[in-house]
PDB file of N, CA, C, O and CB in Angstrom:
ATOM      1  N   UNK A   1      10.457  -7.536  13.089  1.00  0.00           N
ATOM      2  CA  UNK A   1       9.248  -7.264  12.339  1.00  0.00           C
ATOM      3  C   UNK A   1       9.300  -7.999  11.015  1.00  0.00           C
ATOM      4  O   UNK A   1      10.323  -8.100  10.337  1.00  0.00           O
ATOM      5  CB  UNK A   1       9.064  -5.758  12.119  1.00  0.00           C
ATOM      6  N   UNK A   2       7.899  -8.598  10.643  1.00  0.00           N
ATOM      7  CA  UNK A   2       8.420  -9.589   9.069  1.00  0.00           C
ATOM      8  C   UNK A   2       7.524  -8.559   8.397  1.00  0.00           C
ATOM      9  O   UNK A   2       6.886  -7.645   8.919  1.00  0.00           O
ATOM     10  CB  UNK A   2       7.867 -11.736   8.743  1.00  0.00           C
ATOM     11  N   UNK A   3       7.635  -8.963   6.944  1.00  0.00           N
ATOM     12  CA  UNK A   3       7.010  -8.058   6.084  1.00  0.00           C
ATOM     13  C   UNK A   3       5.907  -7.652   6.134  1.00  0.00           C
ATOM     14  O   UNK A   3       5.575  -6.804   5.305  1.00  0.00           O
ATOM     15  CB  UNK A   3       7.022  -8.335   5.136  1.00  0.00           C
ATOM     16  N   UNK A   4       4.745  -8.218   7.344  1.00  0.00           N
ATOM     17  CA  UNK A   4       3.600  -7.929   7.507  1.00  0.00           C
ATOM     18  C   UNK A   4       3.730  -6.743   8.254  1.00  0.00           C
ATOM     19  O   UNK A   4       3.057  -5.791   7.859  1.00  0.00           O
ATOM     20  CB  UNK A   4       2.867  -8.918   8.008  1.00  0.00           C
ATOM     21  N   UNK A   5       4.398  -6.594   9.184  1.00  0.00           N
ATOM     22  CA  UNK A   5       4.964  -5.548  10.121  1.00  0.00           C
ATOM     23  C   UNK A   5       5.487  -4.093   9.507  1.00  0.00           C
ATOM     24  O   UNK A   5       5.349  -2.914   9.830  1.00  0.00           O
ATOM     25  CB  UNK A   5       6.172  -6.227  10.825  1.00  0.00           C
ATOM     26  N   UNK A   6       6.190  -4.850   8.400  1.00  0.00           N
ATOM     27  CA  UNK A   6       6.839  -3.777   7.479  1.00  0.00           C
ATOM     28  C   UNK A   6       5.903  -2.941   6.606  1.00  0.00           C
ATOM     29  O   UNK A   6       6.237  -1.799   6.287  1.00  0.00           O
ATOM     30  CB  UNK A   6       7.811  -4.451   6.525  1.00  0.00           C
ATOM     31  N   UNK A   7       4.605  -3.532   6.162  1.00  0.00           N
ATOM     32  CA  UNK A   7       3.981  -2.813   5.337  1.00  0.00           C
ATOM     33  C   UNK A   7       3.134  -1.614   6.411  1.00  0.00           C
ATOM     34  O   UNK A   7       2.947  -0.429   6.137  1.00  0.00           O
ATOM     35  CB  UNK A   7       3.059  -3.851   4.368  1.00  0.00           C
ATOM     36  N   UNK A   8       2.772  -2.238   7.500  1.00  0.00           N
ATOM     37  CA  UNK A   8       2.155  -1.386   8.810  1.00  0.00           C
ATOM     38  C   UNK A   8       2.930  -0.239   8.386  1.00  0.00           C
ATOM     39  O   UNK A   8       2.813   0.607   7.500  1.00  0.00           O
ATOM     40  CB  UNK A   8       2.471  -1.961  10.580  1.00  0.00           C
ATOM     41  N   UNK A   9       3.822  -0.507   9.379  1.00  0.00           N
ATOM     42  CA  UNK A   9       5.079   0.908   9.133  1.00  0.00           C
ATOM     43  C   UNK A   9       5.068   1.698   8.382  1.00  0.00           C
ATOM     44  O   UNK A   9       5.121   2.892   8.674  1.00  0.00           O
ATOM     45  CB  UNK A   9       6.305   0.733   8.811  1.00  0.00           C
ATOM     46  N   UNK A  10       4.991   1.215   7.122  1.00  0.00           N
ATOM     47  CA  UNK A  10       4.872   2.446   5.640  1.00  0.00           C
ATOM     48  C   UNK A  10       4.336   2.896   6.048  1.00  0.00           C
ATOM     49  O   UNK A  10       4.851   3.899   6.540  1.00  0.00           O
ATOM     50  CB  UNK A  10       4.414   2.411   4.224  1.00  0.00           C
ATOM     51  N   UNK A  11       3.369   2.789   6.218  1.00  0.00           N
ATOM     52  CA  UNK A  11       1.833   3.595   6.608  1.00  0.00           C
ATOM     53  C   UNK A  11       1.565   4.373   7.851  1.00  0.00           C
ATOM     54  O   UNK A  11       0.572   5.043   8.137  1.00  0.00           O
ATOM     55  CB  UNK A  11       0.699   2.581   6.726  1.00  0.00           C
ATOM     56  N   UNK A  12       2.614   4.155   8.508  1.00  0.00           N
ATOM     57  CA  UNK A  12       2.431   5.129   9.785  1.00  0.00           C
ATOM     58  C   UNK A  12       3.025   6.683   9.218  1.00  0.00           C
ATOM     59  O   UNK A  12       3.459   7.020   8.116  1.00  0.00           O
ATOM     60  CB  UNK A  12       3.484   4.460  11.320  1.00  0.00           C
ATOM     61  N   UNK A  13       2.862   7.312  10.282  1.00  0.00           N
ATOM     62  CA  UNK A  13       2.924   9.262  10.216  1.00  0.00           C
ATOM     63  C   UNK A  13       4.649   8.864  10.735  1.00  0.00           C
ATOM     64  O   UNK A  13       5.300   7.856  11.011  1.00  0.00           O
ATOM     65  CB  UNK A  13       1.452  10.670  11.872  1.00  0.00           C
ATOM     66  N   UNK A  14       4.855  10.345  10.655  1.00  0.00           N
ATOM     67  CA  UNK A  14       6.410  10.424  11.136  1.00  0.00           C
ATOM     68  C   UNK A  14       6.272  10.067  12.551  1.00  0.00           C
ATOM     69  O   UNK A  14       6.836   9.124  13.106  1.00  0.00           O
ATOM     70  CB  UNK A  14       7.202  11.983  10.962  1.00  0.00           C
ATOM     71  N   UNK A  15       5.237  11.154  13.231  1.00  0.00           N
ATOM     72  CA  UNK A  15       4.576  11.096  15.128  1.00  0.00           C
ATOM     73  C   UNK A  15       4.824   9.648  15.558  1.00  0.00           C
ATOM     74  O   UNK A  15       5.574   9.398  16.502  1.00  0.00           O
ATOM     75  CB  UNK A  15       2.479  11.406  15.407  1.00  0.00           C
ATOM     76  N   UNK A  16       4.041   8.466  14.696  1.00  0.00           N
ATOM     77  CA  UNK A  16       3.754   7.595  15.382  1.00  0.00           C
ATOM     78  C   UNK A  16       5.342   6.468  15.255  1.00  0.00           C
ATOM     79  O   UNK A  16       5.759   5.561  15.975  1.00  0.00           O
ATOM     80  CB  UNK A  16       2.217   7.096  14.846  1.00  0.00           C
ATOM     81  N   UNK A  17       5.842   7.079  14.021  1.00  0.00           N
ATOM     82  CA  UNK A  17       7.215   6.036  13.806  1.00  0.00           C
ATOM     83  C   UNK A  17       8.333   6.564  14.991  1.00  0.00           C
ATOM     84  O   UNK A  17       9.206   5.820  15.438  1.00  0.00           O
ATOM     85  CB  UNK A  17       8.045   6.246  11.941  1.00  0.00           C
ATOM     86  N   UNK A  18       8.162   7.859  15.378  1.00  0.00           N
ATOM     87  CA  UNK A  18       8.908   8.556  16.172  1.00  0.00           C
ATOM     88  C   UNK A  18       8.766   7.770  17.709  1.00  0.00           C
ATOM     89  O   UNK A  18       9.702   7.537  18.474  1.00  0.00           O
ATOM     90  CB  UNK A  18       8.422  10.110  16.076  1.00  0.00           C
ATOM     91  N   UNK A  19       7.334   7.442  17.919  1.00  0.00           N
ATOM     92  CA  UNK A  19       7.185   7.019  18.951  1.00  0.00           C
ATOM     93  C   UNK A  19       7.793   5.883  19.074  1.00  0.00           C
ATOM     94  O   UNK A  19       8.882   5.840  19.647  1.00  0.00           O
ATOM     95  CB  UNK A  19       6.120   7.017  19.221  1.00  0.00           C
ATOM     96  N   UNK A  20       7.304   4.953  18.649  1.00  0.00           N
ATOM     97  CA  UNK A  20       8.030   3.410  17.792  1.00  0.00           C
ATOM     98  C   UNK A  20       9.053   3.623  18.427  1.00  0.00           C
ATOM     99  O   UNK A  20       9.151   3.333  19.620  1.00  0.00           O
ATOM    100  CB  UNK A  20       8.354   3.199  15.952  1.00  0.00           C
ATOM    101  N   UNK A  21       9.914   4.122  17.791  1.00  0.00           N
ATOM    102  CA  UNK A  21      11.701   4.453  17.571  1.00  0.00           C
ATOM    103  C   UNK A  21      11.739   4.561  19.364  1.00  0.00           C
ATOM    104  O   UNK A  21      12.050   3.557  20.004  1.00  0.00           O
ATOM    105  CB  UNK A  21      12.336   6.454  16.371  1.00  0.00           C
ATOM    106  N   UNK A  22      11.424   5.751  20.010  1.00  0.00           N
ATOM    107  CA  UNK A  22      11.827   5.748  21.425  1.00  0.00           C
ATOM    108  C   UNK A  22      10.998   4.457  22.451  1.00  0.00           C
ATOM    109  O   UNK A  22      11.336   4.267  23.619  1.00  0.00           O
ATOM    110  CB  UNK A  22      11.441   7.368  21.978  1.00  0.00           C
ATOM    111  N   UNK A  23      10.119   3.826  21.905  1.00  0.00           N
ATOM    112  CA  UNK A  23       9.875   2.942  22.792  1.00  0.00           C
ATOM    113  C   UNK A  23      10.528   1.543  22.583  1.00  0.00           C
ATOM    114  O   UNK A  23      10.356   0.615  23.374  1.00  0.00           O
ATOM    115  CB  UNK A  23       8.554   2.888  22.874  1.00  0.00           C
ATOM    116  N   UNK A  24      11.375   1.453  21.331  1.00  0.00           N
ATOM    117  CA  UNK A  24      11.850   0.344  20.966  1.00  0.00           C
ATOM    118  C   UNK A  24      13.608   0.756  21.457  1.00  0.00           C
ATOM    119  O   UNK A  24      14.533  -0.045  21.596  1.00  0.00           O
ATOM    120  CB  UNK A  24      11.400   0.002  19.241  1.00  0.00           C
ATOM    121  N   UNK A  25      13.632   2.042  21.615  1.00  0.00           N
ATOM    122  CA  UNK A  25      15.353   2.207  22.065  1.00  0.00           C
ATOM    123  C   UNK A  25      15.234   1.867  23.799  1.00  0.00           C
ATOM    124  O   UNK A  25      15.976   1.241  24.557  1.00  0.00           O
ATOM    125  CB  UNK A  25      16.139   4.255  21.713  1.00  0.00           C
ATOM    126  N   UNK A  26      14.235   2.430  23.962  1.00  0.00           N
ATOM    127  CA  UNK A  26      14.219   2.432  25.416  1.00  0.00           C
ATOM    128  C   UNK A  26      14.114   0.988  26.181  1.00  0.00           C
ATOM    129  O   UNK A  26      14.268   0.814  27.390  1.00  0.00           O
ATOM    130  CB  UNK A  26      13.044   3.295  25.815  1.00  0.00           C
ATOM    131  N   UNK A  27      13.759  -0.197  25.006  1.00  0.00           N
ATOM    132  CA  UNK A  27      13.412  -1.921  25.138  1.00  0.00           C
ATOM    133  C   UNK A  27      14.855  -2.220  25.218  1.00  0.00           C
ATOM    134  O   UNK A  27      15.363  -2.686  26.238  1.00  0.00           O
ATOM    135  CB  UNK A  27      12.492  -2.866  23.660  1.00  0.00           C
ATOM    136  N   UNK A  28      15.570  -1.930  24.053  1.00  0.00           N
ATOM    137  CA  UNK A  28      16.894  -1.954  23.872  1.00  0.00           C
ATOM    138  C   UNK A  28      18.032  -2.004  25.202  1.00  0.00           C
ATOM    139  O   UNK A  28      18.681  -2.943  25.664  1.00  0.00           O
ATOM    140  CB  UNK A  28      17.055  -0.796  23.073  1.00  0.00           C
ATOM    141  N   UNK A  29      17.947  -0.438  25.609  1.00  0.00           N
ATOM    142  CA  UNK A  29      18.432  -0.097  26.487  1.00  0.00           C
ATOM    143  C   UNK A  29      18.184  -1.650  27.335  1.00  0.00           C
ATOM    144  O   UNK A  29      18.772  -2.705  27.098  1.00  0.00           O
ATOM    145  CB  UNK A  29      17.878   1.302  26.917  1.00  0.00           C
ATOM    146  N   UNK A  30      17.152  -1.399  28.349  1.00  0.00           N
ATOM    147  CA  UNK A  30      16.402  -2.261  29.465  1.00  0.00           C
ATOM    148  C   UNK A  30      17.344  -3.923  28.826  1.00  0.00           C
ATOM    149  O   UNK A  30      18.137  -4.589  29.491  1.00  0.00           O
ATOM    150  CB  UNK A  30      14.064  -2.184  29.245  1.00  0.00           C
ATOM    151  N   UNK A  31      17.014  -4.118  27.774  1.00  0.00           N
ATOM    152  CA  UNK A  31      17.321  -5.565  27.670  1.00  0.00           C
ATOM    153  C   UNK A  31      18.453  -5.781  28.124  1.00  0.00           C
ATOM    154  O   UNK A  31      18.737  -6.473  29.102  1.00  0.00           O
ATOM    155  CB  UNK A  31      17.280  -6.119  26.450  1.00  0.00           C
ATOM    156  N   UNK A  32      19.449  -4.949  27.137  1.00  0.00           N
ATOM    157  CA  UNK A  32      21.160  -4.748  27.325  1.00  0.00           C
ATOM    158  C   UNK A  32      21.450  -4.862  28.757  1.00  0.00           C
ATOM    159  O   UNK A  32      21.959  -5.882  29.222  1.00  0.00           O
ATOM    160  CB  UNK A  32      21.796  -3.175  26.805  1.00  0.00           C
ATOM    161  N   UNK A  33      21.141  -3.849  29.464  1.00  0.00           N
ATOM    162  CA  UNK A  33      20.903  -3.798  31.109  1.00  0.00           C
ATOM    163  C   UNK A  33      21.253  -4.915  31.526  1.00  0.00           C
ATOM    164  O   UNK A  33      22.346  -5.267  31.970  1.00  0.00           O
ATOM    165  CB  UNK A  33      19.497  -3.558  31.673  1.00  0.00           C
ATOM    166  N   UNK A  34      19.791  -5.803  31.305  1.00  0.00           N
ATOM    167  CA  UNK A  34      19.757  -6.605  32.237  1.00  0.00           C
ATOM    168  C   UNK A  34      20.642  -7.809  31.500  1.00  0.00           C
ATOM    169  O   UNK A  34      21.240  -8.550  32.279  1.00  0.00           O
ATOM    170  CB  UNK A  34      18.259  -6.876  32.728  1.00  0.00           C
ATOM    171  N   UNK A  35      20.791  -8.086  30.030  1.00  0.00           N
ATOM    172  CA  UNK A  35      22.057  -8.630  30.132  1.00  0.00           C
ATOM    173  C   UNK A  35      23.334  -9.118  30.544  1.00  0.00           C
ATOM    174  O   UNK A  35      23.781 -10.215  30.880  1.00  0.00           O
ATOM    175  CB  UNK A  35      22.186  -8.447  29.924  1.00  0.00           C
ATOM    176  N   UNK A  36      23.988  -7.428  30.353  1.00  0.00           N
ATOM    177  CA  UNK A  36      25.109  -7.758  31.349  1.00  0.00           C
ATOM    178  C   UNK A  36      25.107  -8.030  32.190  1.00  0.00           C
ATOM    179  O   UNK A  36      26.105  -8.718  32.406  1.00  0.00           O
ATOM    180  CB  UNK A  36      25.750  -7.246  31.638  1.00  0.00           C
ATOM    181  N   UNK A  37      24.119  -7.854  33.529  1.00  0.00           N
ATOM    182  CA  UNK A  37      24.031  -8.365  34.757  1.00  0.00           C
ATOM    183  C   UNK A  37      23.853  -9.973  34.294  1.00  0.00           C
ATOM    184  O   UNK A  37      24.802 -10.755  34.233  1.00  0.00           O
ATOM    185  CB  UNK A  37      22.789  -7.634  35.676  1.00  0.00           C
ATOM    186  N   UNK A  38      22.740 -10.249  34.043  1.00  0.00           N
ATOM    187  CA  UNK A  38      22.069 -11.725  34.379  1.00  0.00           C
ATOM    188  C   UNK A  38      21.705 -12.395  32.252  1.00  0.00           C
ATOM    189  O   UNK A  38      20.909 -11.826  31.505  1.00  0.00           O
ATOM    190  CB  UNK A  38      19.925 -11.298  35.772  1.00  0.00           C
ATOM    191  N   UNK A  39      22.217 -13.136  32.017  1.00  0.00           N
ATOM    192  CA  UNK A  39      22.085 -13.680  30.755  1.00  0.00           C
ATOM    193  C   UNK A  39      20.905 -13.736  30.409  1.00  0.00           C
ATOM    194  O   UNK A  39      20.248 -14.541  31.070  1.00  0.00           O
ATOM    195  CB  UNK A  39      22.580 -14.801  30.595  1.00  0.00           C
ATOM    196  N   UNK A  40      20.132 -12.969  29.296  1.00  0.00           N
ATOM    197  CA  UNK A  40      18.629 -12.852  28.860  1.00  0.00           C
ATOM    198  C   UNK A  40      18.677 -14.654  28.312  1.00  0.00           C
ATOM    199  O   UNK A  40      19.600 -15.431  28.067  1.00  0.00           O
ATOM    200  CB  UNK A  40      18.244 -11.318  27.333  1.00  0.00           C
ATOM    201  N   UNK A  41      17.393 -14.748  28.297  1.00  0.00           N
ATOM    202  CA  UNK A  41      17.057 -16.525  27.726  1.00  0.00           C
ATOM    203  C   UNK A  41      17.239 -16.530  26.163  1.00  0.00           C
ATOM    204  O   UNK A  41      17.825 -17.449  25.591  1.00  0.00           O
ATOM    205  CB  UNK A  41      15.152 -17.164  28.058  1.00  0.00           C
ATOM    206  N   UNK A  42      16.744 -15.536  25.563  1.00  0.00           N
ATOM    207  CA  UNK A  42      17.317 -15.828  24.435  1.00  0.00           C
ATOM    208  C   UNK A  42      17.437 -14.170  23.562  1.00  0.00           C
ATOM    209  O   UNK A  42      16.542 -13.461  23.102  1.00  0.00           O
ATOM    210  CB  UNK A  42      16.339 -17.103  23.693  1.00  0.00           C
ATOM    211  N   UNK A  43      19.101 -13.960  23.601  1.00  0.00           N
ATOM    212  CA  UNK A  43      19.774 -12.877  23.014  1.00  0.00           C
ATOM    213  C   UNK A  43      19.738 -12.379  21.748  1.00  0.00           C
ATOM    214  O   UNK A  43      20.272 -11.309  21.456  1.00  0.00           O
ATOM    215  CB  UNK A  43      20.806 -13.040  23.146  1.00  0.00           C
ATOM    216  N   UNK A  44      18.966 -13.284  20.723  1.00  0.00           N
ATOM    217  CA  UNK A  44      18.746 -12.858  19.435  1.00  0.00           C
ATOM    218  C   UNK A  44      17.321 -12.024  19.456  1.00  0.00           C
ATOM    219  O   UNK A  44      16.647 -11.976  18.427  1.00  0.00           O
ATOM    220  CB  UNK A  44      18.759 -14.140  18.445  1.00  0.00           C
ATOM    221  N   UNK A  45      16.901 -11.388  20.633  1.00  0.00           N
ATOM    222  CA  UNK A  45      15.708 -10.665  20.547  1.00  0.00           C
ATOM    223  C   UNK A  45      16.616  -9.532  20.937  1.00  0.00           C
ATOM    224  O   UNK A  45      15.791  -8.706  21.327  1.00  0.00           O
ATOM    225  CB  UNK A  45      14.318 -11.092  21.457  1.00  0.00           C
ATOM    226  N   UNK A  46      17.858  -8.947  21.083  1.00  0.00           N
ATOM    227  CA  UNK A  46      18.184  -7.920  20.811  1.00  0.00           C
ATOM    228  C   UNK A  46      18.922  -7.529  19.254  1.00  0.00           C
ATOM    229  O   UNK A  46      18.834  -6.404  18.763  1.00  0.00           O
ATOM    230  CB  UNK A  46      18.840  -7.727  21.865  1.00  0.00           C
ATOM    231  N   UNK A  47      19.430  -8.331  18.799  1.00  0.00           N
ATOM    232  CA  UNK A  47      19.900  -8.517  17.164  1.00  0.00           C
ATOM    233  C   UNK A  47      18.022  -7.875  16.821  1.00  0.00           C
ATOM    234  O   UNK A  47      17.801  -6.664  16.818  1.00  0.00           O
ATOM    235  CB  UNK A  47      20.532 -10.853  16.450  1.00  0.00           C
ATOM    236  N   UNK A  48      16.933  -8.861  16.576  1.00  0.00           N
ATOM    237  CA  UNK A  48      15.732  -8.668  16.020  1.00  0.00           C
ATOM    238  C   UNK A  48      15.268  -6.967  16.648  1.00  0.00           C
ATOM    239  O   UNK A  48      14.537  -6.445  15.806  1.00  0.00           O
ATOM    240  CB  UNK A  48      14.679 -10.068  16.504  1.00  0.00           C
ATOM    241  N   UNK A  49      15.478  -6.139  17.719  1.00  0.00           N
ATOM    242  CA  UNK A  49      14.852  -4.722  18.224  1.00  0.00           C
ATOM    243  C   UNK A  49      15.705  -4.068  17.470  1.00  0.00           C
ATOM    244  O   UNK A  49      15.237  -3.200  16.734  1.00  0.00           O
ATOM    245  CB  UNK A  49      14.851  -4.246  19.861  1.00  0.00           C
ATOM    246  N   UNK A  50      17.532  -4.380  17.461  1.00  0.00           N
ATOM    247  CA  UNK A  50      18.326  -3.588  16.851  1.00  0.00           C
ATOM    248  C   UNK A  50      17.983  -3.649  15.226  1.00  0.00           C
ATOM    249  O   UNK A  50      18.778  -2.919  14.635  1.00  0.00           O
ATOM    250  CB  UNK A  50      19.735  -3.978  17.253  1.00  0.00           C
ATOM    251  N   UNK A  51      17.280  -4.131  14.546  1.00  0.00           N
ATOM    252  CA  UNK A  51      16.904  -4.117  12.870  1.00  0.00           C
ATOM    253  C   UNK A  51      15.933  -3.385  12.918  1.00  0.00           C
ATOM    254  O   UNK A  51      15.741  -2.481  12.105  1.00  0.00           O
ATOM    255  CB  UNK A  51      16.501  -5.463  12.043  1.00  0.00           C
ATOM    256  N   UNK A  52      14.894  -3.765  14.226  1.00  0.00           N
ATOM    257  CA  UNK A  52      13.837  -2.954  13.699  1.00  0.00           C
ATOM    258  C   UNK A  52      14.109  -1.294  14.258  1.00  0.00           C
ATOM    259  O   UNK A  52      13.471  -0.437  13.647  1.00  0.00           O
ATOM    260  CB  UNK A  52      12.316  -3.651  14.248  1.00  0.00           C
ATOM    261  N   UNK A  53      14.728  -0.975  15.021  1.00  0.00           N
ATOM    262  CA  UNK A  53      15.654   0.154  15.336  1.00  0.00           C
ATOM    263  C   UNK A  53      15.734   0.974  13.756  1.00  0.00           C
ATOM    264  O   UNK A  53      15.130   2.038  13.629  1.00  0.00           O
ATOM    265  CB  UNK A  53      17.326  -0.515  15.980  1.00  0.00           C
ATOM    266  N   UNK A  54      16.487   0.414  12.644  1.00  0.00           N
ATOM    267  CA  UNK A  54      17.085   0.447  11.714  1.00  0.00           C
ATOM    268  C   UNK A  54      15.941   0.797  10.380  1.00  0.00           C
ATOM    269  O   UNK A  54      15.963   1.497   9.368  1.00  0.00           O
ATOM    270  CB  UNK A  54      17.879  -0.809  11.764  1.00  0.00           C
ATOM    271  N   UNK A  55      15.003  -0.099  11.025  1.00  0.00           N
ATOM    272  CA  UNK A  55      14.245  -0.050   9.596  1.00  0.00           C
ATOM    273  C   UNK A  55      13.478   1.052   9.892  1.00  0.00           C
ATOM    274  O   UNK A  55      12.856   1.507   8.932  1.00  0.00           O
ATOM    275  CB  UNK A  55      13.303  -1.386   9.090  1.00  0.00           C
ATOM    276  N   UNK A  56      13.311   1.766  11.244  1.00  0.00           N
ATOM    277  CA  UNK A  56      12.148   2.719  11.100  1.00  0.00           C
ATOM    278  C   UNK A  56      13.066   4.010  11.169  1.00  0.00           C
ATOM    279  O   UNK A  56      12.497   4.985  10.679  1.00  0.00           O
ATOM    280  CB  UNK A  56      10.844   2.593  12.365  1.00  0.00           C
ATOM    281  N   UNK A  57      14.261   4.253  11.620  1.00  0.00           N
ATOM    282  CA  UNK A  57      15.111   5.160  11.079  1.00  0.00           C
ATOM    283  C   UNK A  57      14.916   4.927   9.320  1.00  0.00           C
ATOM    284  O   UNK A  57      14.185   5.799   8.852  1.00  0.00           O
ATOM    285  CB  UNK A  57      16.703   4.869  11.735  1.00  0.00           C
ATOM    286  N   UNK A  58      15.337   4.103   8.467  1.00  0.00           N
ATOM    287  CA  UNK A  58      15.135   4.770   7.528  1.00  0.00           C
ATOM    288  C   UNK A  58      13.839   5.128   6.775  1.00  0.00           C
ATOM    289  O   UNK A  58      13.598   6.007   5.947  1.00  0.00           O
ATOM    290  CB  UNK A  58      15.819   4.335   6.939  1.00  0.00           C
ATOM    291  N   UNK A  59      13.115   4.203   7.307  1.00  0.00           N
ATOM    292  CA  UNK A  59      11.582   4.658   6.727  1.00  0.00           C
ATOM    293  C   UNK A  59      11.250   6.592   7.123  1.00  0.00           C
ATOM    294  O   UNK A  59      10.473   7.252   6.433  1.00  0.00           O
ATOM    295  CB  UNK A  59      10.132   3.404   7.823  1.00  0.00           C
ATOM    296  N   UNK A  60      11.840   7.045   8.045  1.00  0.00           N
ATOM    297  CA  UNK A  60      11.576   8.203   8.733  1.00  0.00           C
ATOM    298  C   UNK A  60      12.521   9.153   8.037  1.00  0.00           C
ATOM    299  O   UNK A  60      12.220  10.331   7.841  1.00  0.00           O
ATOM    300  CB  UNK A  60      11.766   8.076  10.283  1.00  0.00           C
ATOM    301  N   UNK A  61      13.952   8.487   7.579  1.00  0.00           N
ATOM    302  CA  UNK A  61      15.329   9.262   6.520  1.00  0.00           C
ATOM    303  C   UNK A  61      13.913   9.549   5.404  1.00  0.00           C
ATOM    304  O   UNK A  61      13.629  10.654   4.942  1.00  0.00           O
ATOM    305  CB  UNK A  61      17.205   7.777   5.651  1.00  0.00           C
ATOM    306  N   UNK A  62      13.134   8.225   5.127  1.00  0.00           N
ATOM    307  CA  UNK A  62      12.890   8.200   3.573  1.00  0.00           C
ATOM    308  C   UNK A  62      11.309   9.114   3.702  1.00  0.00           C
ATOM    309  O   UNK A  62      10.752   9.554   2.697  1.00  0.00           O
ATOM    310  CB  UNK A  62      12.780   6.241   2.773  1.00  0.00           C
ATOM    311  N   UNK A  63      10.933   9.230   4.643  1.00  0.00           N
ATOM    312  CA  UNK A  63       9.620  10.334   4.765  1.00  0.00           C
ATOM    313  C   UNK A  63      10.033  11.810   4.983  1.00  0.00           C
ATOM    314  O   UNK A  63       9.116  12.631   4.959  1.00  0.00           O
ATOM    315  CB  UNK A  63       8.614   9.967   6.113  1.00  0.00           C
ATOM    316  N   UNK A  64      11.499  12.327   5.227  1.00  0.00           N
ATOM    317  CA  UNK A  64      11.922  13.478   5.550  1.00  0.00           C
ATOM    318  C   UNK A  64      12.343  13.538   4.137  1.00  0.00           C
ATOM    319  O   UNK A  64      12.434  14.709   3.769  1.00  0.00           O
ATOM    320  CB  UNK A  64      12.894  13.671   6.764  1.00  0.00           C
ATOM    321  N   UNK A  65      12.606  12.753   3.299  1.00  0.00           N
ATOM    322  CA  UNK A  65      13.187  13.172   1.967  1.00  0.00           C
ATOM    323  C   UNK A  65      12.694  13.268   1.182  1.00  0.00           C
ATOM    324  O   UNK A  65      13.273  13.726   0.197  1.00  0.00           O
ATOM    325  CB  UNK A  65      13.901  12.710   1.482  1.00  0.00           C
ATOM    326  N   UNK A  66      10.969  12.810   1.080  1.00  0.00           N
ATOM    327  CA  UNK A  66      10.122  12.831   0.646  1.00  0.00           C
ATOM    328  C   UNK A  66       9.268  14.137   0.733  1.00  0.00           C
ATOM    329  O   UNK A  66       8.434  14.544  -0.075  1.00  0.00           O
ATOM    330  CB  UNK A  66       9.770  11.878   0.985  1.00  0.00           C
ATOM    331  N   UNK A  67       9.746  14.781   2.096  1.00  0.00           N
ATOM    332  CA  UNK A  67       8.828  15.882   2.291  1.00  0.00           C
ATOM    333  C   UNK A  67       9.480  17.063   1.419  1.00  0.00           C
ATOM    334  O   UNK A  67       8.935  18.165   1.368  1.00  0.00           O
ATOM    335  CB  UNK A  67       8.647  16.261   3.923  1.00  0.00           C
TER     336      UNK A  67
END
């Protein structure tokens, strides 16, 4: 996600970052998968899911600490 992505995010509810979060673990998962079996074309799109993994955990730390 680049900073255009990032400002979205602020702006989402906890609900919708929550969702985010399990549909981007669940990409994760699937990619990894099929990894180990068969070499994805290009592996730095799991480095790029695993950040954004990261950034909406803390946006979600930083809306629970807020509340």
């Amino acid at each position: 996600m680049k900073s255009k992505n990032w400002n979205e995010m602020k702006n989402m509810t906890r609900l919708e970052l929550n969702a985010k979060l399990n549909e981007l673990q669940d990409k994760i998962f699937r990619l990894r998968f099929r990894h180990s079996t068969v070499p994805v074309k290009n592996p730095l799109k799991i480095r790029e899911i695993r950040k954004d993994i990261a950034r909406i955990q803390t946006l979600i730390a930083q809306k629970k600490k807020a509340k």
